[in-house]
N, C-alpha and C positions, 0 to 999 in steps of 0.2 A: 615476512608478513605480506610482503608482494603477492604471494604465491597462498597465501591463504586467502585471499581478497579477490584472486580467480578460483577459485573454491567456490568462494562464497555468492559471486555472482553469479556461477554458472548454474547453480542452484538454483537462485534465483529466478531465473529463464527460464528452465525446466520449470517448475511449479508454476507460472503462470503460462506455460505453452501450453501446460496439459488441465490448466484449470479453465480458460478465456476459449479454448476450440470449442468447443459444447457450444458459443453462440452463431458458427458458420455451419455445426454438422445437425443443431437442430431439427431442422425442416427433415432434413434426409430421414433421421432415425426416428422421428415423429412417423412419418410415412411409413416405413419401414414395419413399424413395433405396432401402429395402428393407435395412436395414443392423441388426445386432444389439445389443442392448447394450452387449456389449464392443466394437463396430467404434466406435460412438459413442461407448464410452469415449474409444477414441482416440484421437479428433477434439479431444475438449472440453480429453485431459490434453498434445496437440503444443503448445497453445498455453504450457503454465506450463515444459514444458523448454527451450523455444529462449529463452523470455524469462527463464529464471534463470542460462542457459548464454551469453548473451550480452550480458550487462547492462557487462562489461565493454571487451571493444571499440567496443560503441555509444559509449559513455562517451568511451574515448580520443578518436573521431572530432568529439565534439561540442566536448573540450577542443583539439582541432587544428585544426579548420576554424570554431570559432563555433556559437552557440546559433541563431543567426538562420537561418542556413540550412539547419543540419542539422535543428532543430522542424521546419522546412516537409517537410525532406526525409520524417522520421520520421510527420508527422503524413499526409501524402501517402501514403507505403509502407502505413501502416494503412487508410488508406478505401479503397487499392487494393486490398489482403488481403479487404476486408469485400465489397468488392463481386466479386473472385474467388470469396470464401465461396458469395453469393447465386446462381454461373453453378454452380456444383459440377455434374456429374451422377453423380459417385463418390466411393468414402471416399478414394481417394487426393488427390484436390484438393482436398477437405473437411480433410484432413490439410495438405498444402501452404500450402492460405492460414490454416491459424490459425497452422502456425508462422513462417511472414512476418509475422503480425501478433506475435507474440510479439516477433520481432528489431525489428521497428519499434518496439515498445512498450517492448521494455529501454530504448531508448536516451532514451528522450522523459524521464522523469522526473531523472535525472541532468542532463543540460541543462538540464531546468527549475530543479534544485536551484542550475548554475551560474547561471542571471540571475539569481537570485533573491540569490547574495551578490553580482554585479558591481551590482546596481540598488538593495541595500538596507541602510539602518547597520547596527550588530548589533541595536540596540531596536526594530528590524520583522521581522526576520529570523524569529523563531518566528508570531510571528503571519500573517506571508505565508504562510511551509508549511503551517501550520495552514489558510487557506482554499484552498490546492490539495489536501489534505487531504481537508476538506470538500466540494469540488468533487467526489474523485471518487467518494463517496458519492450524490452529487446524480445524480451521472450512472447510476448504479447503478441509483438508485431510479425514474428515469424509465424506464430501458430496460424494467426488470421490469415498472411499470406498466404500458409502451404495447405493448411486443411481440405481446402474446396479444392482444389489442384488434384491430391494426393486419393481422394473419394470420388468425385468424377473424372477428373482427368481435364486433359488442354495442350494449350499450345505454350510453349516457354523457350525465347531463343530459336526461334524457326524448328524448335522440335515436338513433335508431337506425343504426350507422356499416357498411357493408359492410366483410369482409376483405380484403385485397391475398394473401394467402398469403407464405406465407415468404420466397420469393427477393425477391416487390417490397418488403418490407418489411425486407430487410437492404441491398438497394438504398439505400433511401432514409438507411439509415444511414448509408450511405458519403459523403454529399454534405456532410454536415456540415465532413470531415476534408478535403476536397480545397478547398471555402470559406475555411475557419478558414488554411491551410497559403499559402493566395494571398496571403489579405490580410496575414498573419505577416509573410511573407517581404518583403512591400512596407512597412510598418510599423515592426516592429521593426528595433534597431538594440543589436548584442550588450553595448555601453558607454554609460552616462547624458551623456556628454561629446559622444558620436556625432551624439547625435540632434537634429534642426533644433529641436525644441521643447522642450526640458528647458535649465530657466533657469539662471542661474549658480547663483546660492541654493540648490537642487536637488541641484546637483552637487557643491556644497560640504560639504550634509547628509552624502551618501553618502560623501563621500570622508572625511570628516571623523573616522569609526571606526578607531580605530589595528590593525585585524583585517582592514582593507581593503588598506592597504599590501605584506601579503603575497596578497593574489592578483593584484595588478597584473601586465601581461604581457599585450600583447594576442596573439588565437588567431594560432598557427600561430607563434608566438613563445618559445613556454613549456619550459621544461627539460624533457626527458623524466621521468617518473614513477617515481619511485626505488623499484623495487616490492619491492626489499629490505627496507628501510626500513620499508616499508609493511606488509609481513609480518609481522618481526620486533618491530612497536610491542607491545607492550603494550595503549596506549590503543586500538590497531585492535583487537584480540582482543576486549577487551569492547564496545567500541562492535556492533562486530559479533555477540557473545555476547547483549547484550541484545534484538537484533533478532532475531534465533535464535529465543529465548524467547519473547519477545512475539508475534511474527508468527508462532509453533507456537500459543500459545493463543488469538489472535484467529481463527484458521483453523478450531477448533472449532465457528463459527458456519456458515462457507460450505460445510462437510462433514455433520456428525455431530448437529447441535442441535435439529434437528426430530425426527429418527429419538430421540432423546436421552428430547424432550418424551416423544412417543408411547408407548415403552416402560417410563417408569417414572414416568410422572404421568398417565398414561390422557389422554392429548389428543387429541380427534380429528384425521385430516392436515389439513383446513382451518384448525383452529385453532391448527396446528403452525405451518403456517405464516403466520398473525398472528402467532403469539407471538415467530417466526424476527424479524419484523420490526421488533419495538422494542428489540434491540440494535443492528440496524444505524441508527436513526432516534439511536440513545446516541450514536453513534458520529462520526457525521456533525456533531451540535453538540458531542462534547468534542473534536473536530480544532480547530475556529475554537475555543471557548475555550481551549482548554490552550494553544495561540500567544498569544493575546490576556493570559494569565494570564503565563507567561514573560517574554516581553517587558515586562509589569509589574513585575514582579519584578526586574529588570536596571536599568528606567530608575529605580526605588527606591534600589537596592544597587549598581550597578555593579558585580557579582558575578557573572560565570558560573556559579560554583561553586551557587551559591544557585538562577536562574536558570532553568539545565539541570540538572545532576545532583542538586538540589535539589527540583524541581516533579517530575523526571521517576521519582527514587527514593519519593519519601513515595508518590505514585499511584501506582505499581504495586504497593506494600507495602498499600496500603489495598485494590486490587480485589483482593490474592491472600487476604485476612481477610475481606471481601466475597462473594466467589464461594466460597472455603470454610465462609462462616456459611452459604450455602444449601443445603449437604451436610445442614442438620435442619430443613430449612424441608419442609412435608409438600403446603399448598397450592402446586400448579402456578402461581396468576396471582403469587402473592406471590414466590416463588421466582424465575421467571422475571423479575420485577422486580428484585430482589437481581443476579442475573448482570447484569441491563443496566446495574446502577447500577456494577457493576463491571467492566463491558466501558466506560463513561463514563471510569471512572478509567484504565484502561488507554490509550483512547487519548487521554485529554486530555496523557498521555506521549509522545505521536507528533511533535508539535512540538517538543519539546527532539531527540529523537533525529535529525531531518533538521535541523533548527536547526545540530546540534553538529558533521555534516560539515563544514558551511561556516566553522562557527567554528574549528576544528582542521584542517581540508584544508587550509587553504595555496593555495600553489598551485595544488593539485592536487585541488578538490573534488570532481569528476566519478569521479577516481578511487576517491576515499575513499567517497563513497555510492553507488556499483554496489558499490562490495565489499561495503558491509553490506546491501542492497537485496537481492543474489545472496545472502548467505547467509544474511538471513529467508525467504527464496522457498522456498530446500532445510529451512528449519527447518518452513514450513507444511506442504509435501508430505511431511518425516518422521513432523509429528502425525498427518496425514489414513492414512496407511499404519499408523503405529503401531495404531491407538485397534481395530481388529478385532482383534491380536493379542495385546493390551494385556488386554481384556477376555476373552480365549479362556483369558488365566493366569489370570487374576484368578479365574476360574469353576473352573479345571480344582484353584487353591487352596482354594477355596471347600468344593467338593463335599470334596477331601480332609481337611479339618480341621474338618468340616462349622460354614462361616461363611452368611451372608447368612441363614440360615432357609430357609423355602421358595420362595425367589425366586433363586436365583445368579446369574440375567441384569442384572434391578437391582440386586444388590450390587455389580455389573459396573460398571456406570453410576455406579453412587456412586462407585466407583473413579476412571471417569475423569475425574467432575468435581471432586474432589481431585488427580489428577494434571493436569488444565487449570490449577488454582490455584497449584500448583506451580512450570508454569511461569513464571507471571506474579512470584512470588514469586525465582526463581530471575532474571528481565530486574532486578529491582532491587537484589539483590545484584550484580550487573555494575554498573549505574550506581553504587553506595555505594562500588566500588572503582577507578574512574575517579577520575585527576587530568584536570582541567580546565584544562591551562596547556598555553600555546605549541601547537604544533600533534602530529599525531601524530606527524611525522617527527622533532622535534626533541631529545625526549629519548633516541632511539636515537640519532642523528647525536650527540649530545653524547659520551657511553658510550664511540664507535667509538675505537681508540689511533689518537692524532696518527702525520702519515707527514713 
C-alpha cells in the first residue's frame, strides 16, 4: 500500500506541473501566438470549466470500469492535452487542449480517492490523502520553479543553462504523464487481494476495517449510484458546503493575494510574489500533517466523530480568528505570516474532508467526492469573480458614509480579507453540523416510508 501511495502522489505532481505552468509561460506564448489578454484569459479559464463540469462522469467511469485503467487512461489523456498544448498555433487549440486536460484531470483524483479506500484501513486513510495532498503542491512548486528557467534560460548553481522555449518545454512535460500512465497500468492492481505481491497479513489489515465492508463490489459490479439519495442527504450538503467554503478562500491565494499585498501593504511585485509563496509552502506541509494528525486521533479514540469532524472543525475555526486577527496587523512580513499560519490551519482540514468521502461513500465513493470536488471548484471561481465586485460595494459604501478615510481602495481590501475569513469560518460551521455515522446515503434510505 506503501507503494501504491507513491503511485498516487507522483501523479499527483504530474497533473498540477502541467496544469499550474500555463501561469509563468503565459506572457511568452501570448507574445508568441499574437493573442490578447482576454484570448489568454481564455485559454488559462477552459481548463477550470470542463474539470469542474465533468468531475462527475469521469467519476462514474472509474467506479465502472476500475482505477487501474482508467488512471492510466486519464493520466495518458492529460500528457496528451499538454503536449497538444505545446503544437497549438492558435487560441482555438490552445482552448481545446486545456479543456481535454481538464476532463482528464476531473476524473484522476476521484479514482485516486477510490484506491485509496479499496488499499487502505480507516487509520491511514487521512494520512494517505494528506500526501496526495501534498504531492500536488510539490508538483506546483516544481513547475513554477522550472518553467521560466527551462523557456528562457539562466543562471542555476554557477551554471549557465540555455532556453528550449515554450513548446519544447511543455513537450517535455508531457512525458512524464504518458511514463507514469505505462507503468500504472502494468503495476497496479485496483484490489490488495489482486495483486501477486501483497501478502496475506496485508490484506487482512485492510480488510479488517468494519467501513471496508461496505465498499466491497468489484468494478463493473457495483449498484448504480442512488443520485437521489445522494442529493437529498443532508450529510452531502454540508460535506459539500464545507468544500464550498474552504476551497472559495484557499482560492484567494491563486487569484487576488499578491494584487492584495501590493495595494495595501506597499509591496513591491517581486516581493509579492515571495510573499505569494509562503502560504502555498503552509500548505503543502499542513496536507501531510493534518492526515498524519487525524489518523492519530482515530487510532487513539476510535472516533470518527473526533477524528474528522473534530480535527477538521477546531482548524478552520482557528485559521478564520487567525486570518481575521491580521485585519490589524500593520507590518506586511508579520501579517502575511499570520494568513499563512492560517492558510496551515485550513488545510491541515483537507485530510479529513477527502478522508470523510470514503468513510461515508459506501459504495459509492467516486461519486460522493466529484460531488464535493465539483462543488468547491464552482465555490473557488465564485470567490475569484466575486472579490472585484465585492470591493466595487464595499468602496461605492465607503465613499457614501464616508468610511476607510482617505484610502477606500484598502478599506476594500480590508473588506475582503474579513470576507476570506469568513469563509473559512462558515466551512466549519458545516463540519460542527455534520453527523459522522453510517454513510451519506443511509440516513435518507432509513426516513424513506416502507413499500
Amino acid at each position: 500500500r506503501v507503494s501504491v501511495l507513491l503511485w498516487l502522489a507522483v501523479l499527483a505532481a504530474i497533473a498540477y506541473l502541467s496544469r499550474t505552468s500555463i501561469t509563468v509561460a503565459e506572457e511568452t506564448i501570448r507574445d508568441d501566438l499574437g493573442l490578447t489578454d482576454d484570448q489568454m484569459g481564455y485559454a488559462m479559464g477552459a481548463f477550470f470549466w470542463t474539470y469542474a463540469l465533468t468531475q462527475i462522469p469521469t467519476a462514474w467511469l472509474g467506479q465502472r470500469f476500475g482505477s487501474r485503467w482508467m488512471l492510466s487512461l486519464f493520466a495518458a489523456a492529460s500528457a496528451l492535452a499538454t503536449l497538444q498544448f505545446s503544437l497549438a498555433g492558435s487560441l482555438a487549440i490552445l482552448i481545446t487542449a486545456r479543456m481535454l486536460m481538464g476532463v482528464a484531470q476531473a476524473g484522476t483524483f476521484p479514482c485516486a480517492t477510490q484506491s485509496i479506500s479499496h488499499w487502505f484501513p480507516i487509520a491511514e486513510r487521512a494520512r494517505a490523502s494528506g500526501t496526495v495532498s501534498a504531492a500536488m503542491s510539490v508538483g506546483q512548486g516544481i513547475g513554477v520553479a522550472i518553467t521560466g528557467l527551462l523557456i528562457a534560460g539562466g543562471v542555476v548553481l554557477g551554471l549557465k543553462l540555455a532556453g528550449v522555449g515554450w513548446r519544447t518545454t511543455f513537450a517535455l512535460f508531457a512525458l512524464p504523464g504518458f511514463v507514469w500512465a505505462i507503468g500504472f497500468g502494468w503495476w497496479f492492481r485496483n484490489r490488495p487481494h489482486e495483486h501477486p505481491t501483497t501478502n496475506a497479513e496485508e490484506v487482512e489489515l485492510i480488510r479488517g476495517s468494519d467501513l471496508e465492508e461496505q465498499n466491497k463490489g468489484e468494478p463493473g459490479e457495483r449498484e448504480p449510484t442512488p443520485w437521489g439519495r445522494l442529493l437529498a442527504s443532508p450529510a452531502m450538503w454540508l460535506i459539500c458546503g464545507q468544500q464550498f467554503f474552504r476551497a472559495a478562500g484557499t482560492a484567494f491565494f491563486s487569484t487576488w493575494f499578491a494584487t492584495y499585498l501590493r495595494e495595501t501593504r506597499d509591496v513591491s511585485l517581486s516581493l509579492s510574489g515571495l510573499m505569494t509563496a509562503l502560504p502555498v509552502f503552509a500548505m503543502m506541509l499542513a496536507a501531510f500533517l493534518g492526515g498524519v494528525a487525524s489518523d492519530a486521533v482515530y487510532r487513539k479514540t476510535g472516533s470518527l466523530n473526533l477524528a474528522r469532524k473534530g480535527v477538521a472543525s477546531v482548524s478552520l475555526l482557528l485559521c478564520s480568528v487567525i486570518v481575521g486577527g491580521a485585519y490589524f496587523v500593520s507590518d506586511p512580513l508579520w501579517a502575511v505570516l499570520m494568513i499563512s499560519l492560517g492558510v496551515f490551519a485550513a488545510t491541515f482540514a483537507g485530510p479529513c474532508a477527502y478522508s470523510i468521502t470514503i468513510d461515508m461513500g459506501g459504495r459509492h465513493v467516486p461519486a460522493v467526492f466529484s460531488t464535493m470536488n465539483m462543488v468547491g471548484n464552482i465555490g473557488a471561481a465564485v470567490f475569484a469573480m466575486l472579490v472585484p465586485r465585492f470591493r466595487t460595494g464595499v468602496e461605492s459604501l465607503a465613499g457614501r458614509f464616508s468610511l476607510g478615510g482617505d484610502d477606500p481602495a484598502h478599506f476594500s481590501w480590508s473588506a475582503v480579507l474579513l470576507l476570506f475569513a469568513a469563509m473559512f469560518l462558515a466551512a466549519s460551521l458545516c463540519w460542527m453540523r455534520l453527523k459522522v455515522e453510517g454513510t451519506v446515503f443511509s440516513r435518507v434510505q432509513d426516513d424513506q416510508p416502507q413499500r
